[in-house]
C-alpha positions in Angstrom: 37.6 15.9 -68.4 34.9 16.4 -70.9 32.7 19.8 -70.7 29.6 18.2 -69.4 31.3 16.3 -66.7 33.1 19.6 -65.6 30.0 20.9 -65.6 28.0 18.5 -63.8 30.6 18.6 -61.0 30.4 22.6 -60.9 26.9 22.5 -60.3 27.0 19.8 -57.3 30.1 21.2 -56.0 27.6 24.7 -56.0 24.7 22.6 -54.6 26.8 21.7 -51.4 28.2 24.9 -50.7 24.4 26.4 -50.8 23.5 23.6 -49.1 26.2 24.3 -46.4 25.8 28.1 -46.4 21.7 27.2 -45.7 22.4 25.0 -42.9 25.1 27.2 -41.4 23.8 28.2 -38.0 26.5 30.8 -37.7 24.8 32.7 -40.1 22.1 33.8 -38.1 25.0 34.9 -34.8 26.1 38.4 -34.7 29.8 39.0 -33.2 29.0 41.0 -30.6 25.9 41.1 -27.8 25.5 44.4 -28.5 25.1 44.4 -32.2 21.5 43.0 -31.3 19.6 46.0 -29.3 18.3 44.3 -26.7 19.4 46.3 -24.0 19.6 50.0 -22.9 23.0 51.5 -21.5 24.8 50.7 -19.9 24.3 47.1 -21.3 25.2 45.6 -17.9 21.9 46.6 -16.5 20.7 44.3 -18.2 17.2 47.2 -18.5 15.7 45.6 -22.0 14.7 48.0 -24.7 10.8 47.9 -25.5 9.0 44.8 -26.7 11.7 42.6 -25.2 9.9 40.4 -22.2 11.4 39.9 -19.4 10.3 36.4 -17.6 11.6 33.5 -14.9 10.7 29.6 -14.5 9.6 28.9 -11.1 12.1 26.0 -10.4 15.7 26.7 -12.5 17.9 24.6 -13.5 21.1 25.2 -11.2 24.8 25.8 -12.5 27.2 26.5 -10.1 25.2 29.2 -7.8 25.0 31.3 -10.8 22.2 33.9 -10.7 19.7 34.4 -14.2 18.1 37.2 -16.0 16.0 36.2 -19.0 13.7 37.7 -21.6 12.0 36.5 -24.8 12.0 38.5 -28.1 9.3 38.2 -30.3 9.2 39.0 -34.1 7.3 41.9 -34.6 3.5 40.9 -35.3 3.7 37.7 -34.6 2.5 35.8 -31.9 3.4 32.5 -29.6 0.6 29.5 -30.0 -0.5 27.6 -26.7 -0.1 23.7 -27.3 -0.7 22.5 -23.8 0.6 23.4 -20.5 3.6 21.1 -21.5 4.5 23.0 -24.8 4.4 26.2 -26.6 4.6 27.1 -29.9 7.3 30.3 -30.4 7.5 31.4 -34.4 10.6 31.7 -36.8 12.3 34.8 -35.7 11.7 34.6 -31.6 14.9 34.8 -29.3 15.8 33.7 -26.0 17.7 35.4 -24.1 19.7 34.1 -20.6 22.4 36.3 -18.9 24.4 34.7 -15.9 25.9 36.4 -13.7 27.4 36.4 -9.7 26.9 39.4 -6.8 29.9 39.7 -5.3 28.1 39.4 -1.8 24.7 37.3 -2.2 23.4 39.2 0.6 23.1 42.1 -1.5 22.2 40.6 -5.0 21.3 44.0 -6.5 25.2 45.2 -6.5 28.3 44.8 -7.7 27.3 42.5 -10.2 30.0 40.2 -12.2 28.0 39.2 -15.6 29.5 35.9 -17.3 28.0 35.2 -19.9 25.2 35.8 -21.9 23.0 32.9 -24.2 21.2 33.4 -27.0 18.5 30.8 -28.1 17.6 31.2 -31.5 14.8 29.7 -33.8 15.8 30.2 -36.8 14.4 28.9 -40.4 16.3 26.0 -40.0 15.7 25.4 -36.1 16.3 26.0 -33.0 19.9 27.3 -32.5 22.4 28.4 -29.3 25.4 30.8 -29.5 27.4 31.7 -26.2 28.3 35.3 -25.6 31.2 35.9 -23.1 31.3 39.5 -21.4 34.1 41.9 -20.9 35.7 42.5 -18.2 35.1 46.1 -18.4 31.2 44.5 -18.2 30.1 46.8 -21.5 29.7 43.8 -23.6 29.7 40.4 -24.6 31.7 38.4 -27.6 30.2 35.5 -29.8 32.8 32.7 -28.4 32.2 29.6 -30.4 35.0 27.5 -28.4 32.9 29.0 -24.8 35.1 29.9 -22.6 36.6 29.2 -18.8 36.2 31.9 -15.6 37.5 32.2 -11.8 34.8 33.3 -10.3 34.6 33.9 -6.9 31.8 35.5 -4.1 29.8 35.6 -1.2 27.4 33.4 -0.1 24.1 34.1 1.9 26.5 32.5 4.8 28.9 34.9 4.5 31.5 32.4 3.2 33.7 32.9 0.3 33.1 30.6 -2.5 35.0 30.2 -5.6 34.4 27.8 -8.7 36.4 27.8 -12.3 32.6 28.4 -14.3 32.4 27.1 -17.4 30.8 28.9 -20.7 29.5 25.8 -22.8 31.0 25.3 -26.4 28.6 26.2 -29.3 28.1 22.7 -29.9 27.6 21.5 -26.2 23.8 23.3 -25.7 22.9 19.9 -27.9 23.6 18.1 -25.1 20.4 19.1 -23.2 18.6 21.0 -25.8 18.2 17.7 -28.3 15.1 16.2 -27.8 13.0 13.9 -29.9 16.4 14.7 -31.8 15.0 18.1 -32.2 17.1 21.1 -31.0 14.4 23.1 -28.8 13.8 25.6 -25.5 13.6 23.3 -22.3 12.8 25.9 -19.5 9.6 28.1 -21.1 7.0 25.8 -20.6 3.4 26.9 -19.9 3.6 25.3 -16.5 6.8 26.6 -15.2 5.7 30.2 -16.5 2.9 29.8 -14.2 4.2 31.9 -11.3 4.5 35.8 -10.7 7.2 37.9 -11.9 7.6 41.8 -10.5 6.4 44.3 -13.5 5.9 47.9 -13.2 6.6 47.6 -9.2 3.7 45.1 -8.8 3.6 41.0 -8.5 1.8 39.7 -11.7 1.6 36.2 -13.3 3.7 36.0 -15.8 1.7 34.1 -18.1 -1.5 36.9 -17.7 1.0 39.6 -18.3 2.0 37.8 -21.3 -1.9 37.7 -22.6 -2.1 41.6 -21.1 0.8 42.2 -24.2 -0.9 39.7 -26.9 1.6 38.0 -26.7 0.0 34.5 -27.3 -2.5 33.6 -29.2 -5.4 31.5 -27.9 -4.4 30.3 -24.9 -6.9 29.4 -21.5 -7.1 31.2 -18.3 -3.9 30.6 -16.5 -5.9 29.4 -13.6 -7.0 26.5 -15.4 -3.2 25.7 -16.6 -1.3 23.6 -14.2 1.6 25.1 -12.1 4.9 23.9 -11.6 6.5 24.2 -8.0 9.0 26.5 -6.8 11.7 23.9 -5.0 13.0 26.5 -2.4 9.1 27.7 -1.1 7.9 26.2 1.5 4.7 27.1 -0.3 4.5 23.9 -1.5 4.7 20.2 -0.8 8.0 18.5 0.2 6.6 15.6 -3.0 6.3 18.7 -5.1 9.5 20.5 -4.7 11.2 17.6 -5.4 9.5 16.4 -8.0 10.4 19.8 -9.2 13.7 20.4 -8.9 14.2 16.5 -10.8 12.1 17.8 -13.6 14.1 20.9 -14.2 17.3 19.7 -13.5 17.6 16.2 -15.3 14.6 15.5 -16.8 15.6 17.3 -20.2 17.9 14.2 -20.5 16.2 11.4 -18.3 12.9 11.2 -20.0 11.2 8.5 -22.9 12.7 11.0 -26.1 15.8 12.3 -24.2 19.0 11.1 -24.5 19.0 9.0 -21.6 16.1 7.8 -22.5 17.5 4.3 -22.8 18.3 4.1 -18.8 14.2 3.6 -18.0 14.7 6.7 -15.3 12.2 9.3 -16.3 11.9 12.3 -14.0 9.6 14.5 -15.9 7.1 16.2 -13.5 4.3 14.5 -14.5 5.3 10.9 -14.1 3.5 8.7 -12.0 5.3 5.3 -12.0 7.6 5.3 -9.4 9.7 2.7 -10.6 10.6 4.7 -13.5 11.5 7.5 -11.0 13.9 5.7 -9.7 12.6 3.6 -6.6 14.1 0.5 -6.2 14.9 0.8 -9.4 18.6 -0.9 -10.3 20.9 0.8 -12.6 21.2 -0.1 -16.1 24.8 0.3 -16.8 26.6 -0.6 -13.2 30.4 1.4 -13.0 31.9 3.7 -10.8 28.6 6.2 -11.2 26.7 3.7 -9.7 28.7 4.3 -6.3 28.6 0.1 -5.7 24.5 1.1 -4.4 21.8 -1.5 -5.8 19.1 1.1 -6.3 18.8 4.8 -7.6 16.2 5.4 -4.7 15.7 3.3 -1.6 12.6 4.8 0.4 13.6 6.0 3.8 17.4 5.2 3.2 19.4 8.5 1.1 22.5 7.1 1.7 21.9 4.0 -0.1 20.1 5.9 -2.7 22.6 6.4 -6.3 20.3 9.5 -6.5 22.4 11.3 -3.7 25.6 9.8 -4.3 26.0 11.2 -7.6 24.7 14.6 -6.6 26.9 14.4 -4.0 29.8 13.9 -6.1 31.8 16.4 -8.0 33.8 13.7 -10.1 33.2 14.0 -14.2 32.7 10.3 -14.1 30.0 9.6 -11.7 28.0 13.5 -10.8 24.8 14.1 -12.4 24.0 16.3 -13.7 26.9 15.4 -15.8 27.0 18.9 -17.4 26.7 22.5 -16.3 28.0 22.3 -12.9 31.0 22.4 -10.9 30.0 22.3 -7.5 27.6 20.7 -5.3 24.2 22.5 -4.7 23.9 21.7 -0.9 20.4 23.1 -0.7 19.3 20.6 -3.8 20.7 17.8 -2.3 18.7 18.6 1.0 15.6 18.8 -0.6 16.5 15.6 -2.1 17.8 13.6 0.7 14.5 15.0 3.0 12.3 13.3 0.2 14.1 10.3 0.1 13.3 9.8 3.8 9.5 11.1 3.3 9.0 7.9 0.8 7.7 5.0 2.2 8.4 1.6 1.6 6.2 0.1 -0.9 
């Protein structure tokens, strides 16, 4: 091989390893949870060290009964930039951070604690990325776990029934599955709107979003009165329409919505849509099968049980439950809510 074609074919060769190394996302992913700093000991607290925010969304997405403790770090000096009350802007450097975890009796939530896993949600220079943190079973930390990982896990419930599910800890490449849209890797759950609700800091209620201006923590943003509010599915606070609405947003609109990847079925959930068809009513399913349950229509007002809507909910099959990822088990109390608005519609 002549000298200057060696050459040539060292410096590409070069030019897709950097290239590679670049894109890496691993690069950015520390082994352990603890290498990070986010939390005071004993990690399992889960107290975070200062600067580290501590926040919920007033309708969550559900997996498996599984309880949440979030936070948000920011880089230091910078700041997150308002868009709308759909979007915020978070800079290179921020971190999300979601623990998930299982009381052993719900009816006392504060003890004897079983943490799963925790998730990291990165933005790096390249993008938003995930990595999946498994914990111990000693409970003093957590391992990067690429491949995720499957757990017995087993509890109380505010029944006092024993429940058990086999949880599982999502792969580093499954978070793309709900975290792609627009083809853009990005945060689904810290909207504007479902921040909108109070959180408990230093032993007082507080909106969240106020306490977040209280910190200058975002830059330029309106009074939170003036941003909308997203409803909480279990208060009765609300509107039956609302909760609903809700709890379709959160749960299945990061797919079913116009740049989603179910964006080709015509359902669009998001909170803010107005066309019932698109939501679902008396609207037939585009690809007919065994998810389909035989039913004509994803809603028929008044009728839940001819509604797909509640069959697949219903359903803990891989082929025919939505959500089709992150659970296990069937949330009783979400298909309720569901079914109850079902009946509330009226026939158009």
């Amino acid at each position: 091989m002549p000298v200057s074609t060696f050459t040539n074919c060292l410096i590409m060769g070069l030019i897709v390893l950097l290239s590679f190394i670049k894109a890496n996302p691993l690069e950015f992913a520390k082994p352990k949870l603890s290498d990070y700093g986010f939390f005071r000991e004993p990690m399992a607290d889960q107290i975070p060290v200062d600067n580290i925010f501590p926040y919920r969304i007033s309708t969550e997405l559900f997996k498996d009964y599984a309880f949440k403790s979030r936070f948000i770090v920011l880089p230091e000096g910078e700041k997150i930039s308002y868009i709308s009350s759909e979007e915020f802007d978070f800079p290179v450097g921020t971190i999300f951070i979601k623990t998930f975890y299982y009381p052993a009796d719900f009816r006392i939530p504060e003890k004897n604690r079983q943490i799963i896993e925790t998730r990291l949600l990165v933005h790096t220079p390249e993008g938003w990325t995930g990595y999946p943190y498994v914990w111990n079973t000693e409970q003093t930390d957590a391992i990067l776990e690429i491949a995720g990982d499957r757990q017995k896990v087993s509890w109380i419930d505010k029944q006092g029934k024993s429940q058990k599910v086999n949880y599982l800890v999502p792969n580093f490449n499954m978070c793309k599955g709900c975290h792609v849209i627009d083809k853009t890797f990005q945060p689904i759950g810290p909207k504007p709107r479902l921040l909108n609700c109070d959180n408990f800091y230093d032993g007082a209620h507080k909106n969240q979003l106020e306490k977040m201006l209280e910190l200058d923590m975002i830059d330029e943003m309106p009074l939170f009165e003036t941003i909308p509010a997203t409803a909480e599915w279990g208060s009765e606070h609300y509107s039956l329409n609302d909760r609903a609405r809700a709890y379709l947003d959160v749960n299945c609109a990061h797919c079913h919505n116009s740049k989603g990847s179910a964006n080709t079925s015509g359902l669009f959930l998001e909170y803010h849509e107005k066309d019932v068809k698109k939501l679902g009513v008396f609207k037939p399913p585009i690809a007919a099968g065994r998810g389909s349950g035989r039913l004509d229509f994803n809603i028929v007002p008044g009728k839940p049980d001819e509604s797909i809507f509640i069959f697949r909910m219903e359903s803990t099959d891989p082929g025919i439950l939505m959500p089709e990822s992150g659970r296990k088990m069937v949330h009783k109390e979400g298909v309720i809510l569901i079914r109850d608005w079902i009946l509330s519609l009226e026939d158009n």
